[in-house]
N, C-alpha and C positions, 0 to 999 in steps of 0.2 A: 504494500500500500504506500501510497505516496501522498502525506498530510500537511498541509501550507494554510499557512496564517492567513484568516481575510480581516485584515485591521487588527484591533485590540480584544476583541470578544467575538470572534469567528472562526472556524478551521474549514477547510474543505479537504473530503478525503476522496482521494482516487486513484485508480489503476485496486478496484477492492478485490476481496477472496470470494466477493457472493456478490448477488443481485444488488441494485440501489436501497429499493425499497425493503427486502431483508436486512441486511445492515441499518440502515435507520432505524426501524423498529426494534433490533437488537440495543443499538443507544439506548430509544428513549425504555425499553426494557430492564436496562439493567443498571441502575440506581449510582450510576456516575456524580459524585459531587459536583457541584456546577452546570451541567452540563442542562441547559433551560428547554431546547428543543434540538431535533436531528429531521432536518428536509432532505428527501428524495427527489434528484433528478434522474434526467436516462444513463447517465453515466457515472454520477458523483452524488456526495450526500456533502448537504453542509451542517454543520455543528456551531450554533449558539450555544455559549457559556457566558457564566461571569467570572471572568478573569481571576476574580479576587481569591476563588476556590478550585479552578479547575487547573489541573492537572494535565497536558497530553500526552501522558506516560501511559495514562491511567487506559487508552485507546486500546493498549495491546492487551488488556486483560478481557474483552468484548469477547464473550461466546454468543456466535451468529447463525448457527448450523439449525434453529428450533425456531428461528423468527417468524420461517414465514407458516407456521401453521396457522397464523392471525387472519392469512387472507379471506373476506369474505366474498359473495358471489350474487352480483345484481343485474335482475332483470328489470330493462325501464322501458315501458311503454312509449312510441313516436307515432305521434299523427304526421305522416309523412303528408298528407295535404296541405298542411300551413308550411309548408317547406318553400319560401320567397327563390330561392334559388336553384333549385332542383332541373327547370331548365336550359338554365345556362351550364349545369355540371352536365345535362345530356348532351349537349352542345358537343362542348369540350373532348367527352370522352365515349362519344359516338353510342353510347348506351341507350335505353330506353330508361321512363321514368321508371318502370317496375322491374328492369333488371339492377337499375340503381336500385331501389328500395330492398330486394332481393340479396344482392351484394352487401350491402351496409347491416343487413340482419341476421345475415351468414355467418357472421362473425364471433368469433368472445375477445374482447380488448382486456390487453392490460392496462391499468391504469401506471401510468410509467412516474406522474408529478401533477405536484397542484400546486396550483400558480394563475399568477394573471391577476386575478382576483380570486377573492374566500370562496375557496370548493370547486374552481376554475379543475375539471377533471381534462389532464392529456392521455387522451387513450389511443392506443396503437394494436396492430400497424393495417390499416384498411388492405382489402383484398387487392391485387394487383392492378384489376381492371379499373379500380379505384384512385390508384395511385398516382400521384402526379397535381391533382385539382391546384390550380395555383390561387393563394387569395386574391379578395376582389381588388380594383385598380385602386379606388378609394376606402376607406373602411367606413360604415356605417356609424353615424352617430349617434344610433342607439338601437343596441339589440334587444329585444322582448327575452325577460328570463324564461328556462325553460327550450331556449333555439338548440337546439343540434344541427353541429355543424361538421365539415371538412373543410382539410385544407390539405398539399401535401400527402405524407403518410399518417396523417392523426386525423384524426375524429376528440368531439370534444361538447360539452355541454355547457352552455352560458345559465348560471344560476343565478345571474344577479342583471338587472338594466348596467349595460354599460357600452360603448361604441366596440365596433367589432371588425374586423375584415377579415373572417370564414365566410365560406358558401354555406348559407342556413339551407338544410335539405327536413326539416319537419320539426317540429316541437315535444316536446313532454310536456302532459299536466303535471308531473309531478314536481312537488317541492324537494330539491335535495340542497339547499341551503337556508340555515335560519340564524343568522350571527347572534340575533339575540340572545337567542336562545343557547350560540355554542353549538348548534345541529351542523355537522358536516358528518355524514357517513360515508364517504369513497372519500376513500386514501388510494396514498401508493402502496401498488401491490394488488390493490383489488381486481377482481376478472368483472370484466359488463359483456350483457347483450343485452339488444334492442331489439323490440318485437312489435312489428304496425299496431297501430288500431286506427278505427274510425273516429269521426266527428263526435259522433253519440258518446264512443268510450272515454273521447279527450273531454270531452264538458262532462261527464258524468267523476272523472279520477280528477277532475281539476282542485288540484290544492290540498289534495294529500300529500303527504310526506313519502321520501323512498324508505 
């Protein structure tokens, strides 16, 4: 492993012995003095401490090998009708709109990082014929929470209003962010699939929780 200071109260660790998201869950598992939070990206995990206590000796005593039994497994509803961009990804990649829908539910993503914003899930890695979708020329100044979108090799779910440049391909009623409240349930590590439903299904699950 190869672990570099980011500032005075940061490390980042990489080139690891396991997954991102195992590794972090290993940190925040195992009762490191100091150690406030551990983020998973696709490659590297960063380490917030308070300096005043933390140790980075203390890294090499990390047993990682049992982490990731944490993962859990969500299946989220998409009204792929409210999907704003669904014909331009047809466009694009010469697909139909229900070989898209078909392709994009085919799948189970890992969830690889959350980011962006609170419960911003990056999930990977869309099926090939998928691959490639470039964002839009401009980014939208304001996405409806709940958009699933692509971009590239990810796929990804907007749980909050905020501007955006993914191609939106259909919506979730579901709520999978409550900051109030501290509700974020997909982390890194988790597996997603996405399963059509209709208009009826999306007003009738509007505003439940994942």
């Amino acid at each position: 492993m190869r672990i570099e200071p980011l500032g005075d109260s940061a490390w980042i660790v990489r080139d690891l012995p396991t997954t991102p998201f195992a590794y972090a869950q290993a940190i925040e598992n195992s009762g490191l003095d100091g150690v406030l939070e551990a983020v998973a990206s696709y490659e590297s995990v960063g380490i917030y401490v308070d300096p005043t206590r933390f140790q980075v000796e203390q890294l090499n005593s990390v047993v990682w090998h049992h982490a990731s039994e944490q993962v859990q497994h969500h299946t989220i509803p998409v009204c792929y009708e409210l999907g704003e961009d669904l014909e331009s990804v047809s466009s694009f990649t010469g697909l139909s709109i229900n070989e898209i829908i078909t392709l994009h539910t085919s799948t189970e993503y890992r969830c690889y990082a959350v980011g962006f914003c609170p419960g911003f899930p990056y999930l990977g890695y869309l099926p090939p014929k998928l691959d490639g979708t470039p964002r839009l020329p401009s980014p939208r100044i304001r996405v409806e929470p709940g958009s699933v979108a692509i971009t590239g090799r990810q796929t990804g779910i907007y749980p909050l209003e905020r501007p955006g440049g993914w191609n939106l391909i259909g919506k979730t009623p579901l709520c999978i962010v409550d900051v109030e409240s501290a509700y974020f349930p997909l982390k890194a590590g988790d597996l997603v699939r996405f399963t059509p439903i209709g208009l009826n299904d999306y007003n009738a699950l509007r505003g439940n929780r994942l």
